[in-house]
DRENVEXKOL-996343 format. One line per 4 residues: number of its first residue (from 1); their letters; for each residue x, y negated, z negated of N, C-alpha, C. Coordinates in Angstrom, 2 decimals. Example, Ala and Ser with C-alpha at 12.3 -4.5 7.8 and 13.67 -1.06 7.14 Angstrom:
<pts>
1 = as = 13.19:5.69:-7.80:12.30:4.50:-7.80:13.20:3.30:-7.80  12.85:2.25:-7.08:13.67:1.06:-7.14:12.90:-0.03:-7.87
</pts>
This chain:
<pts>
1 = xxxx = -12.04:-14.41:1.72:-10.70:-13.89:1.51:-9.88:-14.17:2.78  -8.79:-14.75:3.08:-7.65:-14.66:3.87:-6.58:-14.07:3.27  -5.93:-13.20:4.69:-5.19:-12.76:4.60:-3.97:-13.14:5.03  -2.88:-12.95:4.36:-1.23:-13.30:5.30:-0.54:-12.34:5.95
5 = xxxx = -0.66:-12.35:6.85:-0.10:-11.12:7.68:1.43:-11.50:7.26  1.71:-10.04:6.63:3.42:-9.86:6.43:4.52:-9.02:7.38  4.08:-8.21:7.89:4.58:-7.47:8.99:3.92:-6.36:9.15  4.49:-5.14:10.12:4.30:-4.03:10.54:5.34:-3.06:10.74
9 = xxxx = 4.70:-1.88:10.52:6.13:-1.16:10.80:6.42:-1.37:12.17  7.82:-1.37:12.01:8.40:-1.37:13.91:8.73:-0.40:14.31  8.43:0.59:13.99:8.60:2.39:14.40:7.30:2.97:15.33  6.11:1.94:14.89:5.12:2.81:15.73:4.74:1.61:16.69
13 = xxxx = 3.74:2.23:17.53:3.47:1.73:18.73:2.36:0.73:18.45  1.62:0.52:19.34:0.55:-0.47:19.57:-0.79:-0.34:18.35  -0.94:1.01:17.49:-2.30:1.30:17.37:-1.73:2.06:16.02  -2.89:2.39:14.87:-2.17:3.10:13.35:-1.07:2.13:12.68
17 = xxxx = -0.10:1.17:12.78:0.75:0.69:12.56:0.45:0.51:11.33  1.27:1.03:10.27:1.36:0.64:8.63:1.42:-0.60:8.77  0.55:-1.86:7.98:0.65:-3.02:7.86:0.70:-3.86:6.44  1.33:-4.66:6.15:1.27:-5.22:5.21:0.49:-6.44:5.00
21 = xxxx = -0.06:-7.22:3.93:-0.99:-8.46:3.80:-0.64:-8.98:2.29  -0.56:-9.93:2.36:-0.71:-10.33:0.78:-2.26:-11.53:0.58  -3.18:-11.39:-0.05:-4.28:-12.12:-0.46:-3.60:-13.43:-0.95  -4.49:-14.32:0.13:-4.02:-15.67:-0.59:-4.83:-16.60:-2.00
25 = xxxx = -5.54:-15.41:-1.84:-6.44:-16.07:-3.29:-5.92:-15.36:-4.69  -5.57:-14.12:-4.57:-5.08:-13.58:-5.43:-3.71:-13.16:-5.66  -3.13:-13.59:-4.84:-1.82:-12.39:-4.43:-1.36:-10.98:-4.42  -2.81:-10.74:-4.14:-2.65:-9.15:-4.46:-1.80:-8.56:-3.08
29 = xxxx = -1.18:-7.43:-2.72:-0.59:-6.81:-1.95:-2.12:-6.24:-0.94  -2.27:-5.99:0.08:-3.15:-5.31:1.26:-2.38:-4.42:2.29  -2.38:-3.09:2.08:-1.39:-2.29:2.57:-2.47:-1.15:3.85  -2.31:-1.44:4.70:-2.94:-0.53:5.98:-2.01:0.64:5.86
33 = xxxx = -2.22:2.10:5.67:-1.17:2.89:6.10:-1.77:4.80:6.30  -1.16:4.93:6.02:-1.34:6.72:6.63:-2.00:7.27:5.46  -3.71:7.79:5.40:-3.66:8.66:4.47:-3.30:9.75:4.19  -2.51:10.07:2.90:-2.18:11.42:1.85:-3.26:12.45:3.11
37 = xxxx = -1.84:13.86:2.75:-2.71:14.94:3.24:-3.10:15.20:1.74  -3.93:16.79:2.31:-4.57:17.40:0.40:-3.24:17.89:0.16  -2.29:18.61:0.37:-1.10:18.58:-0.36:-0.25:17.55:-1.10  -0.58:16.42:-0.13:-0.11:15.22:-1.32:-1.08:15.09:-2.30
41 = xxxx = -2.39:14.83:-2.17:-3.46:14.23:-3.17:-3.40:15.28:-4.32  -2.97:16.65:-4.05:-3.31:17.29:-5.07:-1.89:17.49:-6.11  -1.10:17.09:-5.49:-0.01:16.81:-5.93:0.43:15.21:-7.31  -0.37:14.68:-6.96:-1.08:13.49:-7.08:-2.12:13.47:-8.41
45 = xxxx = -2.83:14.40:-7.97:-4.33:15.05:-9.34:-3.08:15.70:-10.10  -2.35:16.60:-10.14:-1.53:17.40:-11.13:-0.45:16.87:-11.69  0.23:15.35:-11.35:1.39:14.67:-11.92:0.72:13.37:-11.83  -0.23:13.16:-13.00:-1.33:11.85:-13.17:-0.12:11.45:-14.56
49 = xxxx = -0.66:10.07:-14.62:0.07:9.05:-15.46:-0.25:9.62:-16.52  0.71:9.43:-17.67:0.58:9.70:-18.90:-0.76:8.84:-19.60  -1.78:9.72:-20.14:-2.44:8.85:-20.48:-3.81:8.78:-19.93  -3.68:9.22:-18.47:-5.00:9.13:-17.77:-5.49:10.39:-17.47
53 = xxxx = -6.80:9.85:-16.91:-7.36:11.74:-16.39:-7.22:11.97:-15.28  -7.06:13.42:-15.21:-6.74:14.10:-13.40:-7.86:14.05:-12.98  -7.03:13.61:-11.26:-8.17:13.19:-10.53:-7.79:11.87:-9.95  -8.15:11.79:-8.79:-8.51:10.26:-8.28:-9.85:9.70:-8.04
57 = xxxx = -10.02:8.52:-8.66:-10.96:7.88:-8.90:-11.74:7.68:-7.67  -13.00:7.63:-7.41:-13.86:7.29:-5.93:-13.36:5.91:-5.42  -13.30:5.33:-5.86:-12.62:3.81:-5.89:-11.40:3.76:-5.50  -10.31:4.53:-5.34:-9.22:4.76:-5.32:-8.83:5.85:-4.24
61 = xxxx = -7.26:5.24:-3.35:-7.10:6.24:-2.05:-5.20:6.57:-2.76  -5.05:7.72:-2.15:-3.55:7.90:-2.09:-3.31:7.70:-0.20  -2.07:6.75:0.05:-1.47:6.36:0.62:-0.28:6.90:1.04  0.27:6.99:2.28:1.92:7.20:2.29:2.51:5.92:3.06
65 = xxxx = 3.47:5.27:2.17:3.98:4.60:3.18:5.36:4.44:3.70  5.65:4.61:4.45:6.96:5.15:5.19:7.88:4.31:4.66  8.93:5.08:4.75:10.26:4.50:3.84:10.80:3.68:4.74  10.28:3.48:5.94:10.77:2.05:6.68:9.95:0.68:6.66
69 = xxxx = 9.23:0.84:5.88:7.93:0.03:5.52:8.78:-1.19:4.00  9.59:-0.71:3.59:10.24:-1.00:2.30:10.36:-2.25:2.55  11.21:-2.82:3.66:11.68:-4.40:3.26:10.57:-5.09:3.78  9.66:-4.30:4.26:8.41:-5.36:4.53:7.65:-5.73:3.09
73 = xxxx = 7.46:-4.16:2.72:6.66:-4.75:1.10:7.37:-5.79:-0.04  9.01:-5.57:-0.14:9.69:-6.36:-0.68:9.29:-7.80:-0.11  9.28:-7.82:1.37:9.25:-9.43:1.62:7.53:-9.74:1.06  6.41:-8.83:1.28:5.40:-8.69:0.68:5.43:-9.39:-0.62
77 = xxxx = 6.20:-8.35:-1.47:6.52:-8.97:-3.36:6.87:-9.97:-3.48  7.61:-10.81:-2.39:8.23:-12.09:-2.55:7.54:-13.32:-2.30  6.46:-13.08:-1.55:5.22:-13.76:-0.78:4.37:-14.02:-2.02  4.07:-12.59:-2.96:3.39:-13.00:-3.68:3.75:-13.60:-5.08
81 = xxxx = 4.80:-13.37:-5.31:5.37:-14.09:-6.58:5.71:-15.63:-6.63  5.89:-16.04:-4.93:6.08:-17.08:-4.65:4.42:-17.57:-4.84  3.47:-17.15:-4.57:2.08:-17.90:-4.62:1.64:-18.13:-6.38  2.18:-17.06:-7.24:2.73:-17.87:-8.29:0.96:-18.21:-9.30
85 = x = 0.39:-17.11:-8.78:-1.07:-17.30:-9.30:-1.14:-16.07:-10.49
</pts>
């Protein structure tokens, strides 16, 4: 697997930095960022998708990613739509 480094947030310092990646084999999105406290996660278990069961899956993390993180993931989405796989 390689990765494409897409940016970082520019709010934090040297170390933790929310990061973005897009997979060049798949184009999937690769998002480094802050895990959910239990007030988010459980917040999270109690407003589950229509359809599914409460709960998050072992396989599965809740994330926060900072609302200054946005035009990185957009340039992210654009990276990968451009790879076009």
């Amino acid at each position: 697997m390689r990765l494409e480094f897409i940016g970082v947030d520019p709010n934090t310092g040297q170390s933790g930095s929310p990061t973005v990646w897009v997979d060049e084999a798949n184009a999937d999105i690769v998002i480094q960022s802050y895990t959910a406290d239990e007030a988010t996660r459980g917040q999270c278990v109690q407003n589950t998708a229509p359809g599914h069961a409460k709960g998050i899956p072992d396989h599965e993390s809740v994330i926060r990613i900072p609302a200054r993180l946005v035009p990185t993931l957009r340039e992210a989405c654009d990276a990968a739509e451009r790879a076009q796989l």
